[in-house]
N, CA, C and O of each residue as an XYZ file, in Angstrom:
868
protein
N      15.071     45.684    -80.049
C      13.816     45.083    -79.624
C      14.047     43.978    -78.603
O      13.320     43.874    -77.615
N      15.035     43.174    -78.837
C      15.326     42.235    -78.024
C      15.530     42.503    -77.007
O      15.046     41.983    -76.002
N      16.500     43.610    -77.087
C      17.415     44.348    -75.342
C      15.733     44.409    -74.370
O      15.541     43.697    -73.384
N      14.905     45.189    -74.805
C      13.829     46.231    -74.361
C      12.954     45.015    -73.562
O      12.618     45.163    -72.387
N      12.623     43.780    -74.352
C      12.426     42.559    -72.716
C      13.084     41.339    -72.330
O      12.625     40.319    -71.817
N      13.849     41.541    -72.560
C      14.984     40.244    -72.428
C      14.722     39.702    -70.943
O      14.723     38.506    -70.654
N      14.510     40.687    -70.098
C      14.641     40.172    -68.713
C      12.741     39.296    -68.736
O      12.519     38.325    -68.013
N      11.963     39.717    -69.396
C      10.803     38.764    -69.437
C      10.838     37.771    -70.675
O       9.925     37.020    -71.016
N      11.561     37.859    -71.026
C      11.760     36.618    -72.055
C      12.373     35.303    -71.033
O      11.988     34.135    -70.971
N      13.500     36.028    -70.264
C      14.248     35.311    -69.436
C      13.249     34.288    -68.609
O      12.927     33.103    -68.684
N      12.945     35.420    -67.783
C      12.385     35.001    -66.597
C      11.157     34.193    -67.140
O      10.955     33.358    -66.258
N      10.093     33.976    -68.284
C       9.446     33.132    -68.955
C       9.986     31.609    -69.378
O       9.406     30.532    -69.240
N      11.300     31.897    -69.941
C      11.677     30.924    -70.215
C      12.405     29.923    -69.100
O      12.677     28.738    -69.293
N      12.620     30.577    -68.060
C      13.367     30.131    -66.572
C      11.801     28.998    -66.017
O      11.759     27.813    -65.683
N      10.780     29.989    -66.134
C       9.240     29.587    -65.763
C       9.149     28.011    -66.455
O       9.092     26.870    -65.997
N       9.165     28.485    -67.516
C       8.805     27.064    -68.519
C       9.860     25.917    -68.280
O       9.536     24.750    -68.501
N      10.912     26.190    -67.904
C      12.083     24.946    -67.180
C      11.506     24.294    -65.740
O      11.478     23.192    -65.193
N      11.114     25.513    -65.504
C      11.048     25.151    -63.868
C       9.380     23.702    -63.698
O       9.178     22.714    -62.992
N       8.379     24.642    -65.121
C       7.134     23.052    -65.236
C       7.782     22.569    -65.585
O       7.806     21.868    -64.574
N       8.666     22.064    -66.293
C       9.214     20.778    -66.802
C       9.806     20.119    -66.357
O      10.130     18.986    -66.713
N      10.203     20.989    -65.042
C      11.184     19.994    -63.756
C       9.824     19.310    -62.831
O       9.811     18.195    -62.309
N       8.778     20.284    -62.814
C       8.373     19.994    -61.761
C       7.086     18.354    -62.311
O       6.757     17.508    -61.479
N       6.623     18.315    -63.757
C       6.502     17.143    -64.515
C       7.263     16.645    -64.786
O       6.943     16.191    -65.884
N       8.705     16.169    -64.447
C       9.358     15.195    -64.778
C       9.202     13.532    -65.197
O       9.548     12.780    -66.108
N       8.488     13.481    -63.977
C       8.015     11.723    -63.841
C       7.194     11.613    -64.753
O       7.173     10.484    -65.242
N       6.369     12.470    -65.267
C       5.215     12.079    -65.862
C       5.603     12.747    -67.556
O       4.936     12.470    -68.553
N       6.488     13.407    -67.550
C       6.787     13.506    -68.924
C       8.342     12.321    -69.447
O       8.557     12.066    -70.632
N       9.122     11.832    -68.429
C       9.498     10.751    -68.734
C       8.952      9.429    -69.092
O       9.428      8.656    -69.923
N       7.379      9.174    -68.013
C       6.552      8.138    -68.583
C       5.592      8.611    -70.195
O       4.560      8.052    -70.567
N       6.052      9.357    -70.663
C       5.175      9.386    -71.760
C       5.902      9.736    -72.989
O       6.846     10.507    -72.819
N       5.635      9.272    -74.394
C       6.366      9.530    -75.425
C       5.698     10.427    -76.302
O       6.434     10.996    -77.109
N       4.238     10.749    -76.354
C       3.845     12.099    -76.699
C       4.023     13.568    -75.870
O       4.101     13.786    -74.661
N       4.059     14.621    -77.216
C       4.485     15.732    -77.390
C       3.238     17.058    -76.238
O       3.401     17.979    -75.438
N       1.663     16.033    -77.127
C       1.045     16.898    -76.661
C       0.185     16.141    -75.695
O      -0.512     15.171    -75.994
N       0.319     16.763    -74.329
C      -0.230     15.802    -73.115
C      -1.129     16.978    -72.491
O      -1.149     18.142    -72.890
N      -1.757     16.516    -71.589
C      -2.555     17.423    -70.368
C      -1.804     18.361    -69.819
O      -2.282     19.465    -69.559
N      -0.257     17.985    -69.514
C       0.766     18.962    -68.911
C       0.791     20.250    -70.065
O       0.389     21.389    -69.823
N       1.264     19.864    -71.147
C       1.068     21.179    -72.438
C      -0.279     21.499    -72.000
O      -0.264     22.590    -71.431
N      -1.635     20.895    -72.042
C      -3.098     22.246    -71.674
C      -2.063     23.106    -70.686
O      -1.619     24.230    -70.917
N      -1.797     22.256    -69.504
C      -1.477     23.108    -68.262
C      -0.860     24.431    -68.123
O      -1.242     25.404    -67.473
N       0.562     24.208    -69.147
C       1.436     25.080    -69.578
C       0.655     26.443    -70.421
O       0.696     27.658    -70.225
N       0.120     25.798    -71.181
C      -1.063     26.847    -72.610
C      -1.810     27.544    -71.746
O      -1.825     28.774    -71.710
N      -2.597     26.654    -70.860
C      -3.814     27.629    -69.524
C      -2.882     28.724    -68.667
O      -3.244     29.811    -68.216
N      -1.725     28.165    -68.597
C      -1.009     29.588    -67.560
C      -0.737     30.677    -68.747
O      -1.423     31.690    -68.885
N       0.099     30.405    -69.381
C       0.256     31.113    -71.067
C      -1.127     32.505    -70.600
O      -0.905     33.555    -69.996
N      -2.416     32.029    -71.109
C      -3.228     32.685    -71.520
C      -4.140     33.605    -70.935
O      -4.841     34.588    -71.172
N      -3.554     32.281    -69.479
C      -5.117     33.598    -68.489
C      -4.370     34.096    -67.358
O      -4.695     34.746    -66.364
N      -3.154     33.557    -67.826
C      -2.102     34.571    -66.901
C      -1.085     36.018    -66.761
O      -1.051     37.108    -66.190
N      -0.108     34.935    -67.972
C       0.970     35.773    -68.277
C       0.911     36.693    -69.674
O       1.833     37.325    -70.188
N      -0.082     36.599    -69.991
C      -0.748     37.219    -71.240
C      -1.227     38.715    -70.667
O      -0.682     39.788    -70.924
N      -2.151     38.537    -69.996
C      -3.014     39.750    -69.716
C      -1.975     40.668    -68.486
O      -1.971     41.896    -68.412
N      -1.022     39.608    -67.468
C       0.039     40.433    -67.164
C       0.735     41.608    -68.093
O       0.692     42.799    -67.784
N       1.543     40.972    -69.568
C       1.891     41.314    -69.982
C       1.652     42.174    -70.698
O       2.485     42.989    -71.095
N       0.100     42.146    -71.089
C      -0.664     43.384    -72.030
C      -1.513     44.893    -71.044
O      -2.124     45.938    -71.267
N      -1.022     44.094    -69.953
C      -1.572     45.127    -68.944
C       0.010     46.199    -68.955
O      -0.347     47.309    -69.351
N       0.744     46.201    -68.814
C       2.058     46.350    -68.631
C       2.533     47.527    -69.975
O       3.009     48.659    -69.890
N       2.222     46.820    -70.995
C       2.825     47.070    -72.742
C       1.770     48.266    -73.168
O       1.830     49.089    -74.082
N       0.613     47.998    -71.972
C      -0.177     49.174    -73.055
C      -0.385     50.505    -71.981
O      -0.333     51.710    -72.223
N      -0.672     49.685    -70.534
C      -0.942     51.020    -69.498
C       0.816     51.600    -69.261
O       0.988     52.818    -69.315
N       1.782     50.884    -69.062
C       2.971     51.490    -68.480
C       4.204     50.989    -70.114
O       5.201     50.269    -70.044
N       3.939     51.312    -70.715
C       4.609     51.230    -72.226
C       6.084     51.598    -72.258
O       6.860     50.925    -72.936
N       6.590     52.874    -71.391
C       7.745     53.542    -71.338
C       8.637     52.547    -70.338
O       9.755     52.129    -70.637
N       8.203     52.361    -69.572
C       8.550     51.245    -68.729
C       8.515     49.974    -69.483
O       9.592     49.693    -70.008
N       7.657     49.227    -69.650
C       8.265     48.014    -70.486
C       8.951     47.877    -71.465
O       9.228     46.712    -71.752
N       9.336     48.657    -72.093
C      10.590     49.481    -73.028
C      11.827     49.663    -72.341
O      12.937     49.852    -72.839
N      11.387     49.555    -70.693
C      13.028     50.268    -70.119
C      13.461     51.566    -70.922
O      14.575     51.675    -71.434
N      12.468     52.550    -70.985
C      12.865     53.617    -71.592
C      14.251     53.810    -72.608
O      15.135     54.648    -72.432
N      14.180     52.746    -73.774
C      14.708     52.732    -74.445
C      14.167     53.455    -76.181
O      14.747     53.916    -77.164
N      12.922     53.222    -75.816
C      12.032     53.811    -77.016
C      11.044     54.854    -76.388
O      10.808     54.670    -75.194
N      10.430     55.913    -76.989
C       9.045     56.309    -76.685
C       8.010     55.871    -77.584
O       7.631     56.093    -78.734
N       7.578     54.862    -76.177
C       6.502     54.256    -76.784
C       5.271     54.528    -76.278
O       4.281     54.042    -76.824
N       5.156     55.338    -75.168
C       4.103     56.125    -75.464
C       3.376     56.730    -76.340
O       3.933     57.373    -77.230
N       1.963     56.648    -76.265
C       1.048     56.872    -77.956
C       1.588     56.389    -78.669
O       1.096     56.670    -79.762
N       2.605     55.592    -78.792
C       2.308     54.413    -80.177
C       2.528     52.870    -79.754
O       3.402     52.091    -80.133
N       1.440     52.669    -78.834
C       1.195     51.395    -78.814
C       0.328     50.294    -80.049
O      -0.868     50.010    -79.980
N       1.314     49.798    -81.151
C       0.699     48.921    -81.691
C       0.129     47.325    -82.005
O       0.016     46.223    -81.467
N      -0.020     47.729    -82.715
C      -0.640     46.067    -82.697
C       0.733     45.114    -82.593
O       1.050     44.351    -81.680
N       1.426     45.411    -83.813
C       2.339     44.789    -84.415
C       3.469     44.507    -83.192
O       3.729     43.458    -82.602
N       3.946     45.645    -83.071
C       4.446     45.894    -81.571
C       4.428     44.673    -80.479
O       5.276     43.812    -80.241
N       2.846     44.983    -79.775
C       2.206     44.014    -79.081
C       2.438     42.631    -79.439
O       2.967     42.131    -78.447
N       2.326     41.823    -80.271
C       1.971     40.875    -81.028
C       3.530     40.499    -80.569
O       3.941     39.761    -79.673
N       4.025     41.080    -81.272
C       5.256     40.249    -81.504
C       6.148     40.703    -79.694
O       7.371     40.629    -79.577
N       5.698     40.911    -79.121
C       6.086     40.819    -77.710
C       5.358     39.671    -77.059
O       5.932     39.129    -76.115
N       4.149     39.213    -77.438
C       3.227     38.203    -76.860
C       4.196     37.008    -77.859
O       4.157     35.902    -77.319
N       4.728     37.011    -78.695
C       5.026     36.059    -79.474
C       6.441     35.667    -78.567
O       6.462     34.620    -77.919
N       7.221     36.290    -78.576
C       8.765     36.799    -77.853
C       8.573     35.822    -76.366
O       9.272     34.839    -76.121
N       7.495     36.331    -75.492
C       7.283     35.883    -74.214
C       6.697     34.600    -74.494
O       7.476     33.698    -74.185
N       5.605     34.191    -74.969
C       5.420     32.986    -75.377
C       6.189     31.976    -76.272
O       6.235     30.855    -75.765
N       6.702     32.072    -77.278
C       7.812     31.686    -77.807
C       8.800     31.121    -76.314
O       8.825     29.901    -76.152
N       9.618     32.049    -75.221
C      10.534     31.841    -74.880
C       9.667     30.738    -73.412
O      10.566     30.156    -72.804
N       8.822     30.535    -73.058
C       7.781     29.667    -71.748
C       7.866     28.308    -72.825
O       8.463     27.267    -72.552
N       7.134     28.572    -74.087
C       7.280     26.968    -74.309
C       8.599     26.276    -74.946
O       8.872     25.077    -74.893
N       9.534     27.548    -75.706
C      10.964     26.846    -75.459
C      11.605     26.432    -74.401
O      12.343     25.469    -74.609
N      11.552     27.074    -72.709
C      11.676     26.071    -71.795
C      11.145     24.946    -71.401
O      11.727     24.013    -70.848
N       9.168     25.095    -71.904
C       9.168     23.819    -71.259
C       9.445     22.329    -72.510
O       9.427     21.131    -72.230
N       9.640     22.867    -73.638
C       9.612     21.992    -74.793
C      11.381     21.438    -74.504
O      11.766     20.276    -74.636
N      12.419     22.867    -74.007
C      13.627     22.670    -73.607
C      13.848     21.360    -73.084
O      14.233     20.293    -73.563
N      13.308     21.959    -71.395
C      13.232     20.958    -70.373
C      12.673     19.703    -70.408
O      13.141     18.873    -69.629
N      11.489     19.278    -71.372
C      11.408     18.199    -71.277
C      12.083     17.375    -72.633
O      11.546     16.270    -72.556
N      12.511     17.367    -73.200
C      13.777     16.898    -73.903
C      14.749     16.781    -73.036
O      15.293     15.702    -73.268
N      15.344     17.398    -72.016
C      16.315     16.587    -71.442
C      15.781     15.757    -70.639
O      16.222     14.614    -70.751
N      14.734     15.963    -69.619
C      13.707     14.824    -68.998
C      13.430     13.556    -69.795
O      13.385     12.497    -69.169
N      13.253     13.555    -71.018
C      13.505     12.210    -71.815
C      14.581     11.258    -72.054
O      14.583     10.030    -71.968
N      15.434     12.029    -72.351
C      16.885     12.001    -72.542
C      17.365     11.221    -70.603
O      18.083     10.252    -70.360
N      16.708     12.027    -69.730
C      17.444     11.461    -68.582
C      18.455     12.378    -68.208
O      19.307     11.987    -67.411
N      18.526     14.046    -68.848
C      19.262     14.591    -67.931
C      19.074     15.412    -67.376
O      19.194     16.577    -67.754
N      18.548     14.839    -65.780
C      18.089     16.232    -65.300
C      19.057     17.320    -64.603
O      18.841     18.458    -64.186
N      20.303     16.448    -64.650
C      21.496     17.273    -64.257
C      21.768     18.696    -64.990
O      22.082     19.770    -64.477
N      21.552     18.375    -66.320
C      21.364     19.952    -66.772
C      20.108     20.338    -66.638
O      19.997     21.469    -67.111
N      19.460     20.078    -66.365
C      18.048     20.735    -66.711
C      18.340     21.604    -65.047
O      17.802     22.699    -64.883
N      18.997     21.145    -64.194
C      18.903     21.590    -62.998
C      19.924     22.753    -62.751
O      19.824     23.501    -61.779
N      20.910     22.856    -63.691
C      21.847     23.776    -63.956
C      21.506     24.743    -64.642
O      21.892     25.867    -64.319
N      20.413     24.479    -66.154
C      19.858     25.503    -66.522
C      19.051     26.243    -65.847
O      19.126     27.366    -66.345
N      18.185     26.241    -64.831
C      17.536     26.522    -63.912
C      18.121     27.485    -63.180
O      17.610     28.600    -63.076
N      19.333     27.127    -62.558
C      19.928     27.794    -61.617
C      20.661     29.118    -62.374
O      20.683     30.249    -61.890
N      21.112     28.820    -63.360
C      21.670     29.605    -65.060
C      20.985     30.503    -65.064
O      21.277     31.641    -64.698
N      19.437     29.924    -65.699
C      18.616     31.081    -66.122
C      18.476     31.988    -64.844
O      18.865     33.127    -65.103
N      18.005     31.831    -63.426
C      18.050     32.179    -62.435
C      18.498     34.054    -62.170
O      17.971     35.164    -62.108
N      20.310     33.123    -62.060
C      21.419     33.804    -61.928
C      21.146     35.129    -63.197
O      21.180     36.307    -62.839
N      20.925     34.807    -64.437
C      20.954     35.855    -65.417
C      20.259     36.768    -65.343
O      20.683     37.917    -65.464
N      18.325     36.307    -65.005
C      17.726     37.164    -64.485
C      17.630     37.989    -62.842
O      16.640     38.640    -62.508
N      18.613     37.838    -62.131
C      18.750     38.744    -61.287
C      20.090     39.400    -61.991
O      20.522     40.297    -61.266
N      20.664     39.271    -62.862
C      22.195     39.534    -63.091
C      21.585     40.968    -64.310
O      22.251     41.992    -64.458
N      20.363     40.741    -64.980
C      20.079     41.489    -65.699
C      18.929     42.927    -64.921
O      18.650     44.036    -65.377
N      18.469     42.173    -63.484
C      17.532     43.310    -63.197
C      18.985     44.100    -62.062
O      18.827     45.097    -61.357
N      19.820     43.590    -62.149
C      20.909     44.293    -61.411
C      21.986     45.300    -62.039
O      22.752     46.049    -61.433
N      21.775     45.039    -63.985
C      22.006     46.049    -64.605
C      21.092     47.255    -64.837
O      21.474     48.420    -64.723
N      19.646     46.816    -65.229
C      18.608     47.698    -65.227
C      17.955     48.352    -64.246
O      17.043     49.170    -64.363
N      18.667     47.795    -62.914
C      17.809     48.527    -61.835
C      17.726     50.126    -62.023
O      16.745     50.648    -61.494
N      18.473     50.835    -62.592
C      18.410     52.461    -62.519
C      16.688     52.619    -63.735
O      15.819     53.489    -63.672
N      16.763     51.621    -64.529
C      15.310     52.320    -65.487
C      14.219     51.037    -64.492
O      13.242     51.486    -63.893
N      14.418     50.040    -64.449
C      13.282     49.600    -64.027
C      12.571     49.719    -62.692
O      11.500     49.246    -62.313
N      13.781     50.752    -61.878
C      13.165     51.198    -60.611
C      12.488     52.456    -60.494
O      12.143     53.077    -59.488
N      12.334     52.776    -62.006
C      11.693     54.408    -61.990
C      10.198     54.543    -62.935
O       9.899     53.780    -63.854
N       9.676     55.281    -62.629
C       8.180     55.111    -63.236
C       8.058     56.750    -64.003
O       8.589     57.783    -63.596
N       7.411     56.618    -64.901
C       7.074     57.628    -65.797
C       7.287     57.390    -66.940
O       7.635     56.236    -67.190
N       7.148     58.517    -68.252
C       7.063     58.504    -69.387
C       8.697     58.626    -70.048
O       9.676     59.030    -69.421
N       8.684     58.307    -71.024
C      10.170     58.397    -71.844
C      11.395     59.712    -71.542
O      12.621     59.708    -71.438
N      10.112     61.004    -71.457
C      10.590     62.333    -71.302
C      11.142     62.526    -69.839
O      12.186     63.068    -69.477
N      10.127     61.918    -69.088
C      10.402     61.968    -67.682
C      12.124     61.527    -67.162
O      12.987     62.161    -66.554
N      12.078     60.150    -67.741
C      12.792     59.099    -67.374
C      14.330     59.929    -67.943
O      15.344     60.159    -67.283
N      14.039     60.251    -69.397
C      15.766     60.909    -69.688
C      15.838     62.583    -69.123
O      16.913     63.181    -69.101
N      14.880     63.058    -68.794
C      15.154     63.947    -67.636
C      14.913     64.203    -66.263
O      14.363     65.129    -65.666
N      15.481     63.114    -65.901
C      15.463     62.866    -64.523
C      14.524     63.204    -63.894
O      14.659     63.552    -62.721
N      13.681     63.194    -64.329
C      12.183     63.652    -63.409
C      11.246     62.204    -63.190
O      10.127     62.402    -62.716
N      11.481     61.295    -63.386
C      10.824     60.220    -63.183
C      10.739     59.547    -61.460
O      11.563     59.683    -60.556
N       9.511     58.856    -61.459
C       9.377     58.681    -59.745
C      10.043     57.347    -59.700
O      10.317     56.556    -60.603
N      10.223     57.307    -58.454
C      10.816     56.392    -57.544
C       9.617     54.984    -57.808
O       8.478     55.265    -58.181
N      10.037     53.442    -57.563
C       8.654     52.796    -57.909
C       8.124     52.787    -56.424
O       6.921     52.626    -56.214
N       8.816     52.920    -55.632
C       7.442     52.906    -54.303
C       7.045     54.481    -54.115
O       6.438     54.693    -53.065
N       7.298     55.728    -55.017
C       6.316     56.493    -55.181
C       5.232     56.960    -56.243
O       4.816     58.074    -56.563
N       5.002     55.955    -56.571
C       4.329     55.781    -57.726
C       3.322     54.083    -57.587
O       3.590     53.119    -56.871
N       2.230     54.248    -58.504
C       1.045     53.220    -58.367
C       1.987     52.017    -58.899
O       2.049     50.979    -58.240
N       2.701     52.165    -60.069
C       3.664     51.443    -60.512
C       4.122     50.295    -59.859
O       4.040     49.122    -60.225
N       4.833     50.986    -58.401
C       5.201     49.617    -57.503
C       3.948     48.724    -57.202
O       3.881     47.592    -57.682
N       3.093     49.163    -56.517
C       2.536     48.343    -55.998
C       1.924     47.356    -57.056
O       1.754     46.165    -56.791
N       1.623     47.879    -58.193
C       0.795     47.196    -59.456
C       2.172     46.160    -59.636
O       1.922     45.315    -60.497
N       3.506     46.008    -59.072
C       4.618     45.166    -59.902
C       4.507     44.228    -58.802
O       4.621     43.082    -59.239
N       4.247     44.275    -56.962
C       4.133     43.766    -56.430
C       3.077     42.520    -56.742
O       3.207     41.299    -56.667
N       2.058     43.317    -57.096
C       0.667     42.179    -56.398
C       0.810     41.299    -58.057
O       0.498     40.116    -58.194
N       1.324     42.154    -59.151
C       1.483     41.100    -60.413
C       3.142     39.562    -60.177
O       3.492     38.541    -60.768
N       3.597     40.363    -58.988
C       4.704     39.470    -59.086
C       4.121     38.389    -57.869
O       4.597     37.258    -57.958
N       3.222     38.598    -56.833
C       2.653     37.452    -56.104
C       1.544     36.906    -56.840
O       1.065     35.932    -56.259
N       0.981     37.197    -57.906
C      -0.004     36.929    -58.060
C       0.668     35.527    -59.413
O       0.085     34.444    -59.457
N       1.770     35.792    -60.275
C       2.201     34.926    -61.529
C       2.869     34.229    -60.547
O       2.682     33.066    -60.903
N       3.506     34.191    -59.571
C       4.202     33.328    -58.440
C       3.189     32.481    -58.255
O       3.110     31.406    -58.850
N       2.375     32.885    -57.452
C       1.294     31.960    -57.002
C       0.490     30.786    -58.293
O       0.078     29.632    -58.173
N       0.524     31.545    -59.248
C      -0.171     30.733    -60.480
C       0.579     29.495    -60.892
O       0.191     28.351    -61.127
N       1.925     30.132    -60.913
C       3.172     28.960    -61.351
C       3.036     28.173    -60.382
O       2.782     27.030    -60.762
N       3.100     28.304    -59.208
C       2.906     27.499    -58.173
C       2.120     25.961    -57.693
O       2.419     24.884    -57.179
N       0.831     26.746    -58.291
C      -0.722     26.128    -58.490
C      -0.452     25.150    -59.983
O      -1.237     24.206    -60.076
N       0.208     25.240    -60.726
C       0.289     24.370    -61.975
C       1.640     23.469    -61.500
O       1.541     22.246    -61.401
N       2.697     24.051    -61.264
C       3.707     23.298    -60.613
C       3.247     21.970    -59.841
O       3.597     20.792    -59.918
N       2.625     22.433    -59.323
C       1.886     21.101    -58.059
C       1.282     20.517    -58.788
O       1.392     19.294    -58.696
N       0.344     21.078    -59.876
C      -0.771     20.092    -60.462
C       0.034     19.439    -61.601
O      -0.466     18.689    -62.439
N       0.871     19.671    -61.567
C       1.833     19.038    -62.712
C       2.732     17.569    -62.264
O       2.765     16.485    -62.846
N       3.276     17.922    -61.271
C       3.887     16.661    -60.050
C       2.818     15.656    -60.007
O       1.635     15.986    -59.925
N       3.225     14.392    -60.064
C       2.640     13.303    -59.572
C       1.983     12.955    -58.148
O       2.463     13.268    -57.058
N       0.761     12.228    -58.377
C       0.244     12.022    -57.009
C       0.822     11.098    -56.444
O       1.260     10.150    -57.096
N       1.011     11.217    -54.433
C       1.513      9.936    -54.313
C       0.886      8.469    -54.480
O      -0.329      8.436    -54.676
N       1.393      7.581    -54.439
C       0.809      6.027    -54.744
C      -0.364      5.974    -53.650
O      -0.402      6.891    -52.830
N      -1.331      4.943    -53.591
C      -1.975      4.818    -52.605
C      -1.677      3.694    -51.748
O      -1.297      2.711    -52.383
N      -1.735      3.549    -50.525
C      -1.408      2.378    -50.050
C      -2.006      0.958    -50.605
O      -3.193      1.192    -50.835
N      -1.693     -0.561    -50.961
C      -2.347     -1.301    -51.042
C      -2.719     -2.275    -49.834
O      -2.088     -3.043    -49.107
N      -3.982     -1.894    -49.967
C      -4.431     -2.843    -48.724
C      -3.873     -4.271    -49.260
O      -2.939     -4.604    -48.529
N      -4.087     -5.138    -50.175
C      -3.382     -6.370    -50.100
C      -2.185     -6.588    -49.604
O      -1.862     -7.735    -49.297
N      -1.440     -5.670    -49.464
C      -0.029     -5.889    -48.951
C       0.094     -5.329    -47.157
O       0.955     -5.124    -46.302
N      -1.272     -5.277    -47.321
C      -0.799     -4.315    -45.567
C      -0.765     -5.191    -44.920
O      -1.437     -6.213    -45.058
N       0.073     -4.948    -44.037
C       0.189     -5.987    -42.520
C      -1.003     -6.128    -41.636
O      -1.537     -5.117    -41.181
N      -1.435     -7.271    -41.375
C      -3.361     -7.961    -40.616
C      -3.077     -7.336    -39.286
O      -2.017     -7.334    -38.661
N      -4.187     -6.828    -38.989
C      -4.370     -6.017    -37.584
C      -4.364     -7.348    -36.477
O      -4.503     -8.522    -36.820
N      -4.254     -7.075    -35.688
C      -4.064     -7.985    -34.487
C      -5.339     -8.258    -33.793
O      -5.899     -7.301    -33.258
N      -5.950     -9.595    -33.717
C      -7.336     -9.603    -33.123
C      -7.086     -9.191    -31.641
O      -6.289     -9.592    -30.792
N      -8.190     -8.120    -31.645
C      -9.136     -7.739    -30.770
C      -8.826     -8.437    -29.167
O      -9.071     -9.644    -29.176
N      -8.488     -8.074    -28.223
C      -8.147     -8.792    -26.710
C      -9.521     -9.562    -26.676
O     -10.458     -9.214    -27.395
N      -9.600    -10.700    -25.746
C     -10.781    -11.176    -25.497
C     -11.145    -10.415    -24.104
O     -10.476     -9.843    -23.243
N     -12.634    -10.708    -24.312
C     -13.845     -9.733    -23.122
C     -12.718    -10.045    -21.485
O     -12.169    -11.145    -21.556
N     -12.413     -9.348    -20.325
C     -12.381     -9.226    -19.386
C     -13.187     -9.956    -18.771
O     -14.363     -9.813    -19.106
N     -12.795    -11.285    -17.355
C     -13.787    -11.156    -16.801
C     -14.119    -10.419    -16.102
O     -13.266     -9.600    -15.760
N     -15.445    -10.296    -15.535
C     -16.357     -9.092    -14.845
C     -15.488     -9.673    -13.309
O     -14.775     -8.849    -12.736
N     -15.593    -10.896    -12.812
C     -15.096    -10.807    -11.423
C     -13.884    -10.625    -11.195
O     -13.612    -10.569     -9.996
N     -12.629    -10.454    -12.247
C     -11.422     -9.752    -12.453
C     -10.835     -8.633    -12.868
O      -9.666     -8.386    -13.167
N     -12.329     -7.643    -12.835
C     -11.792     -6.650    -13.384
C     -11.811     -5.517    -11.548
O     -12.381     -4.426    -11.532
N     -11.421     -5.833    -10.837
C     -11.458     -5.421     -9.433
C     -12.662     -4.755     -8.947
O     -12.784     -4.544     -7.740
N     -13.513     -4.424     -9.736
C     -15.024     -3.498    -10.130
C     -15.807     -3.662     -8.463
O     -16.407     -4.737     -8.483
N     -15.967     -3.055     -7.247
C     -16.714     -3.729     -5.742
C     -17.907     -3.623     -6.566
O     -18.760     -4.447     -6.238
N     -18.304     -2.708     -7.736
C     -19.779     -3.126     -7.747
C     -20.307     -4.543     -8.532
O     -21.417     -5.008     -8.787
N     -18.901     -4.973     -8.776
C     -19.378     -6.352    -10.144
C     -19.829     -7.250     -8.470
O     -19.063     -6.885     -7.578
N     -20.783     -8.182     -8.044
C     -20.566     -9.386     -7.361
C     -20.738    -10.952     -8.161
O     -21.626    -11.501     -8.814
N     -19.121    -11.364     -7.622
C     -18.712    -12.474     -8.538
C     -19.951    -13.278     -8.329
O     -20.709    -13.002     -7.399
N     -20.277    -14.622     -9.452
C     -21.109    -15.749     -9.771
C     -20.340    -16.858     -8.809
O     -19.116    -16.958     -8.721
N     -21.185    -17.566     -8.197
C     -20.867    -18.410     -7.642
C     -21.409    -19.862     -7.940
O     -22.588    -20.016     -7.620
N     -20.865    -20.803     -8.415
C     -21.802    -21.809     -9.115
C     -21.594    -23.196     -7.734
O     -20.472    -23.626     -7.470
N     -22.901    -23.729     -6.990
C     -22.795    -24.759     -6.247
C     -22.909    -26.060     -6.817
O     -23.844    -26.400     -7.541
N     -21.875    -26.844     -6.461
C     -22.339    -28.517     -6.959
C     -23.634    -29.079     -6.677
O     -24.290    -29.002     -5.637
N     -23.924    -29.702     -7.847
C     -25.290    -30.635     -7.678
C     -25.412    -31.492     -6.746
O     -24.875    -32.508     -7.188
N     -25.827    -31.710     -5.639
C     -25.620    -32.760     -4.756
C     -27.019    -33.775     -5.005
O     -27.149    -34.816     -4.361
């Protein structure tokens, strides 16, 4: 069971390091567990990587198996469940991971695990590339009759789900980072008064004609 999503356990739990790097400042300034950053984390969780994942487990089943099981027609509950548990479980062990060392002050590993988890998940879609580059059913897949993923709906459905959880992480990443400071006007440096008015008979102007003032005699 484990083998069959390890590479989305991975890559979840790589996710959940990567918010916790990207709240650092703001989960070092704070000594509670459950902050606005956890909603943040829970909101991607649910209206993201959830319905990714159940889109996946129930329409393309043989495939998220890595055709290790036929799990075609027997998509269950139980099944399901404990794959939503697996993937969720492994997002908030990174970000619960990551910010424990952010407390602690080390982001030196936290920045190594990162690069770690990284490395594993391309290291694991570079073992599986022969099942996860092929689309079809269990039968298909162990008799070589299975399609190619850019001939099949398959690819493109892995594309627009892989720009689309990119982009989401993205959008919380940022909203997770601190705003910058604002400038304080008390400390700003005083603007320089204003030049005084030009005179009109020095400003070379032939249409100005200078004032001429005569003594009182």
């Amino acid at each position: 069971m484990s083998r069959t999503i390890f590479v989305g356990v991975v890559v979840t739990a790589w996710i959940g390091l990567l918010l916790a790097w990207a709240a650092r400042e703001k989960l070092a300034a704070s000594a509670h567990l459950w902050t606005g950053e956890l909603v943040a984390v829970a909101s991607l969780a649910v209206t993201v990587l959830w319905p990714v994942l159940l889109y996946f487990l129930i329409l393309h089943p043989d495939w998220s198996w890595h055709y290790l099981r036929a799990a075609a027609g027997n998509v269950t509950a139980p099944w399901v469940l404990l794959a939503l548990a697996l993937v969720t479980g492994a997002l908030f062990g990174g970000w619960f991971g990551g910010r424990a060392l952010v407390v602690r002050r080390r982001e030196d590993i936290l920045r190594w695990l990162l690069l770690g988890l990284a490395g594993l998940a391309v290291l694991l879609v570079a073992i599986l590339h022969g099942r996860l580059g092929r689309s079809g059913t269990y039968d298909e897949y162990h008799a070589g009759e299975a399609l190619r993923l850019g001939e099949s709906k398959l690819g493109w459905v892995l594309c627009v789900a892989a720009v689309g959880v990119g982009l989401a992480v993205t959008v919380v990443a940022r909203a997770l980072r601190p705003l910058p400071p604002e400038p304080d006007e008390r400390h700003a440096a005083p603007s320089a008064p204003p030049p005084p008015p030009a005179d009109e008979s020095e400003t070379g102007d032939p249409s100005v004609t200078p004032t001429i003032t005569r003594p009182v005699e």
